[in-house]
C-alpha positions in Angstrom: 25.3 -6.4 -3.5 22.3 -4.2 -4.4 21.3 -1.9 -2.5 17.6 -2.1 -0.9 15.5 0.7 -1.3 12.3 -0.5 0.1 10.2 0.6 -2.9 7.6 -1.6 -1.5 7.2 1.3 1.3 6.1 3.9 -0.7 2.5 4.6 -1.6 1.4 4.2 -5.0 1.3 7.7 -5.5 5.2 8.1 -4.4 6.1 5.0 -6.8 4.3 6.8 -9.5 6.3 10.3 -8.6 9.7 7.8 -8.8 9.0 6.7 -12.2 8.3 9.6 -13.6 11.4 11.2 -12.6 13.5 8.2 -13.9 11.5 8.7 -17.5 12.6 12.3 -17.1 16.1 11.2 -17.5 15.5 8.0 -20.1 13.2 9.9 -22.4 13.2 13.6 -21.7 11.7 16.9 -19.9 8.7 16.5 -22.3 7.5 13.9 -20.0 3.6 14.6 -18.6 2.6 12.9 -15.2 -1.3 12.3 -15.4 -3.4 13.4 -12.3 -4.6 10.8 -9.8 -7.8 9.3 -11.0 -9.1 7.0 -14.2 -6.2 7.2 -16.4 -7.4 5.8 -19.1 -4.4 3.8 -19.6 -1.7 6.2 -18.6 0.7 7.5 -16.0 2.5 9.6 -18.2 2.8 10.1 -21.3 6.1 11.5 -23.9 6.6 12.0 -27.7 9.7 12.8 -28.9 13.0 10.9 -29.5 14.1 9.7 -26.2 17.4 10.7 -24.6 18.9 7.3 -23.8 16.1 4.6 -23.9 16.5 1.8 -24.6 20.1 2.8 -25.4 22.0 6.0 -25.6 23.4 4.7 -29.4 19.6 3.5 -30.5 17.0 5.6 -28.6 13.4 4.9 -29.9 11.1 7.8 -31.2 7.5 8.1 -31.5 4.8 8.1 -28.7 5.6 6.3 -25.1 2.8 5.3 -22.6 4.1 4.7 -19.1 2.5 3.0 -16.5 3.3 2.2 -13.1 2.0 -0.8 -10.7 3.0 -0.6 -7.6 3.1 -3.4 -4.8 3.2 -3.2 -1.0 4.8 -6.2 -0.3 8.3 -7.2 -0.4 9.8 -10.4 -3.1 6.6 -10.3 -4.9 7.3 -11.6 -8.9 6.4 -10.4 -11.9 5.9 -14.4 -12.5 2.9 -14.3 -10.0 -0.5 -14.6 -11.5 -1.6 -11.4 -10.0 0.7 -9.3 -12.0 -0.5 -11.1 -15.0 -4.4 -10.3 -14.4 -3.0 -6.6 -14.2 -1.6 -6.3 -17.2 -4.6 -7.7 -19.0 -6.8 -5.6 -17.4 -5.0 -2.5 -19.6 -5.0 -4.6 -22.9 -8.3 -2.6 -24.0 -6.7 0.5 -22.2 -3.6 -0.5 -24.7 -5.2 -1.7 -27.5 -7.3 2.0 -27.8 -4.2 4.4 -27.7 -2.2 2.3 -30.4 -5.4 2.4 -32.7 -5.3 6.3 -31.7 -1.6 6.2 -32.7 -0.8 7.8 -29.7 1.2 4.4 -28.1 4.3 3.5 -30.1 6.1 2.1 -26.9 4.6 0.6 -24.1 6.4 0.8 -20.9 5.2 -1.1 -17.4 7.6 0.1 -14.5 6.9 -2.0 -11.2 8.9 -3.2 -8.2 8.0 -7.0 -8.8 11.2 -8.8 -9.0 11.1 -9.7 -13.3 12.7 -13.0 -14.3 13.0 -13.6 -18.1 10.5 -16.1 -18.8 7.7 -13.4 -17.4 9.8 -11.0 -19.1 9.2 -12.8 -22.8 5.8 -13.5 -21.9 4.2 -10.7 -20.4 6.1 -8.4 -23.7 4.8 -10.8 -26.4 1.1 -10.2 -25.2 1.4 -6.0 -24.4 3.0 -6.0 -28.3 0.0 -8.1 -29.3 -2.1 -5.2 -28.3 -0.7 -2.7 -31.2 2.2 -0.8 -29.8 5.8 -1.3 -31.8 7.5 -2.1 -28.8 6.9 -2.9 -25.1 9.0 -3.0 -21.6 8.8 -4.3 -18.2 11.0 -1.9 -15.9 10.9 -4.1 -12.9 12.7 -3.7 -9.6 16.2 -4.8 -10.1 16.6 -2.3 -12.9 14.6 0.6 -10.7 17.5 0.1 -8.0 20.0 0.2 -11.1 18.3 4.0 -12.6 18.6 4.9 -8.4 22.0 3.8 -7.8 22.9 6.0 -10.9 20.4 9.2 -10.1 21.9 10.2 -6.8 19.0 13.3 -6.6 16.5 10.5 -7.1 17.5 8.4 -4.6 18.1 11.7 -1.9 14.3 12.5 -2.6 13.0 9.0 -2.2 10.2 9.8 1.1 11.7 6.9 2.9 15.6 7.8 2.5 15.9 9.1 6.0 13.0 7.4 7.7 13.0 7.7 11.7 9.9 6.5 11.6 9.5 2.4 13.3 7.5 1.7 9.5 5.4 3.0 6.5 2.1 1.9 5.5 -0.6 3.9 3.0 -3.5 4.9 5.3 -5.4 5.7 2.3 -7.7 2.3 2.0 -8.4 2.9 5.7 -9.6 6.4 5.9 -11.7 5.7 2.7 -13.5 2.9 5.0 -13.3 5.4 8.5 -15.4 7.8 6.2 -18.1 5.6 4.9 -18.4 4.1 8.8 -18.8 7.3 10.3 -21.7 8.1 8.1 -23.1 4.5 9.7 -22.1 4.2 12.7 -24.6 5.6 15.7 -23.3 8.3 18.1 -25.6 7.4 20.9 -25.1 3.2 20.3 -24.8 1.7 23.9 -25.2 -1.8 22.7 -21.3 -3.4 23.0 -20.0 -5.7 20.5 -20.1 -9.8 21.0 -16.6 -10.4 20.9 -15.9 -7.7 23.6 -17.5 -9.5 25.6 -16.2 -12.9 24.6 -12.8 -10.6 25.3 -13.3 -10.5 28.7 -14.9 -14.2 28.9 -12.2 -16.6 28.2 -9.7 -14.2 29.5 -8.4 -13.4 26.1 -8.0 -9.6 27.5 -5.7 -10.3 30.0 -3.5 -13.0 28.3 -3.2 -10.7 24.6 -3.0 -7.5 26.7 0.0 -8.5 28.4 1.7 -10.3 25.7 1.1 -7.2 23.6 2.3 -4.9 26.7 -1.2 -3.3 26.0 -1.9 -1.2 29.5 -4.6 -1.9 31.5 -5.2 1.7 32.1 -5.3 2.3 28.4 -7.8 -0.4 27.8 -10.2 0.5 30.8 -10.1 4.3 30.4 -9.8 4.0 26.7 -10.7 1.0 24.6 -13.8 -0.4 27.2 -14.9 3.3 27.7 -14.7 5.1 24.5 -14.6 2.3 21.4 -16.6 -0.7 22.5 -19.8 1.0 22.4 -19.7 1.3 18.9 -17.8 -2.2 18.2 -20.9 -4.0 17.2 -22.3 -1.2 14.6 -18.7 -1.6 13.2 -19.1 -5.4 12.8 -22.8 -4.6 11.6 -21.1 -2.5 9.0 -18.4 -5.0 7.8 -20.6 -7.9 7.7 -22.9 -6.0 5.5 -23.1 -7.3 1.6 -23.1 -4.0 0.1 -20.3 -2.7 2.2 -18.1 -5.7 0.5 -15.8 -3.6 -1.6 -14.9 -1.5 1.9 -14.5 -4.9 4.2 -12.1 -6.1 1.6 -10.2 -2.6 2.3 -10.3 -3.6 5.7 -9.4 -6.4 5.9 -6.3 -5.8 3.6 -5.0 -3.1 5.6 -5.5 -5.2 8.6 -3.3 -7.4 7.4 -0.6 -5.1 6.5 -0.5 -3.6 9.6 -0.3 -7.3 11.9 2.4 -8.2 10.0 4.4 -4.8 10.3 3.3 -4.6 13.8 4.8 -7.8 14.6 8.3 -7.1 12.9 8.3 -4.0 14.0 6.9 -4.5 17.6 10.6 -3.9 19.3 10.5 -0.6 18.2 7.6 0.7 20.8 7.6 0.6 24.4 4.3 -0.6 24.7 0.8 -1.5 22.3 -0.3 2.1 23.9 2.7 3.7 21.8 1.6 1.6 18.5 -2.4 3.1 18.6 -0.7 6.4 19.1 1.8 5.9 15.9 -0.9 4.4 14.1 -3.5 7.4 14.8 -1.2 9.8 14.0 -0.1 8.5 11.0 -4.0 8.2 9.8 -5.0 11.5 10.8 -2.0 13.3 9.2 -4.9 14.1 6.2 -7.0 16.1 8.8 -9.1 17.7 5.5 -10.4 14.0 4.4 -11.0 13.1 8.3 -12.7 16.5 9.3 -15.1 15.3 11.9 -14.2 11.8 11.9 -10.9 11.4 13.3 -13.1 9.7 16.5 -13.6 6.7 14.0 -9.4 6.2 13.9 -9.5 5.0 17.5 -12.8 3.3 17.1 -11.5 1.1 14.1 -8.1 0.3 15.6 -9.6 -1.0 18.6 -11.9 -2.7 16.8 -8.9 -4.3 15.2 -7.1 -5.5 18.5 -10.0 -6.8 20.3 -10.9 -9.0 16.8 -7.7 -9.8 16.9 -6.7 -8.6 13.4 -3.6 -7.0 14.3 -1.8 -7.6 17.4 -0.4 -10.9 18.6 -2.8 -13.9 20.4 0.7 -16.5 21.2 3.3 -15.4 23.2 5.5 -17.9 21.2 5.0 -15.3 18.3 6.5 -12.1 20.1 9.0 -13.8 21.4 10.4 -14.9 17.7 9.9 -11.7 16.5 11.8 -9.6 19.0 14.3 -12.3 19.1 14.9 -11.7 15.2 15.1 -8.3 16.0 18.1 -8.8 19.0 
């Protein structure tokens, strides 16, 4: 049985790290990561003759492009529609570097699951673009390169994780910066749906089947964050602030549904805020003067009931899965 490595818990930047060290070893030391930022194109880059890629008996020469998409999800497909849209976004990226003559192969590392038919497909087009050859390095044959490079594997960030679960905090604290900016210190006003919190008894009913404590929500949530809840839904219902509500929203999302799996693993929801903030503040530079905004925002989250559970029925799957 293949082993698991979770690829889908690294951040883009640690998948991009992996590849390059397994292109170290297919093509060569000559391989050159590219810096975070527009790429134009390119993760890396190599020229030479590689060491063992495709084969050891009939390695290809010439220029190779490497690229890396990375997913945070689990049993996503190259097949998915998605993946496709990617890949066509980089034909003009493509299409540029082989009229350059600086992309003879083409090589697309991800850790989508690849079946053949998307294998065929998604080739046939990258070739179309101008390079001799082109690859999809999807996950099955990632695990295969780990399995073989032990000092891969021993570096990977979540090989000995003690932590309950990964997520990149990166989309969040790009959004915490731009709603500091926004939000009012001195705004008294409190948010609509705190209120309708308290209303239908929503508080009570989520608090305890989250095992959220009512000292923690007085002294803490009702206190410090609520004031500022409704400059925070200002913000996110805001037109131009689209591109960072879809940030949002997104992370929001990740973290309900690792939340929920992962739920057995904290005493109470007091212990998950404090995971969660530390985890997000761990980047003190970006956050300088801002870190207030964690708290704010992940309240915000609970008491809109974007992470957190509203059914009983739905813990009580969840931590029997986890029994």
């Amino acid at each position: 049985m293949l082993r698991d490595y979770r690829l889908y818990e690294l951040s883009d930047a640690e998948f991009e790290n992996l590849v390059v060290q397994v292109c170290i070893r297919w093509l060569g030391q000559g391989v050159t990561p590219f810096a975070p930022g527009r790429d134009g194109g390119r993760d890396a880059k190599f020229h030479g003759t590689a060491q063992c890629f495709p084969s050891v008996n009939a390695p290809h020469g010439g220029h190779f492009v490497i690229q890396a998409k990375h997913v945070n999800e689990r049993d996503r497909s190259c097949s998915d529609r998605d993946f496709e849209r990617l890949l066509q976004a980089e034909y003009p990226k493509v299409k540029r570097l082989a009229a350059e003559k600086i992309c003879d192969h083409y090589l697309v590392f991800t850790n989508r699951k690849l079946t053949g038919g998307a294998d065929e497909k998604l080739i046939t087009s990258l070739v179309a673009q101008g390079p001799s050859t082109a690859f999809i390095v999807g996950n099955e044959r990632i695990h295969l390169a780990l399995n073989e490079y032990r000092e891969i594997r021993d570096a990977l960030p979540n090989r000995n994780d003690t932590m309950p679960f990964r997520f990149d905090p990166e989309d969040l604290r790009e959004v915490i910066g731009a709603l500091h900016d926004y939000v009012d210190d001195n705004a008294a006003k409190a948010f609509d749906s705190a209120s309708d919190f308290e209303k239908i008894k929503l508080r009570d009913e989520k608090n305890l089947i989250n095992g959220l404590s009512e000292n923690y929500y007085r002294q803490i949530i009702v206190a410090d964050s609520m004031p500022h809840f409704e400059k925070v839904e200002t913000f996110l219902k805001n037109p131009r602030n689209k591109d960072l509500a879809g940030l949002y929203h997104d992370s929001a999302d990740e973290l309900k549904q690792k939340i929920l799996v992962h739920r057995a693993d904290f005493a109470s929801f007091d212990n998950i805020f404090g995971f969660l903030y530390e985890e997000i503040q761990r980047d003190r530079a970006t956050l300088r003067g801002k870190r207030r905004m964690i708290s704010i925002l992940l309240h915000y989250m609970y008491c809109n009931c974007d992470i957190g559970s509203k059914h009983a029925p739905e813990m009580l799957e969840v931590n029997s899965a986890d029994s």
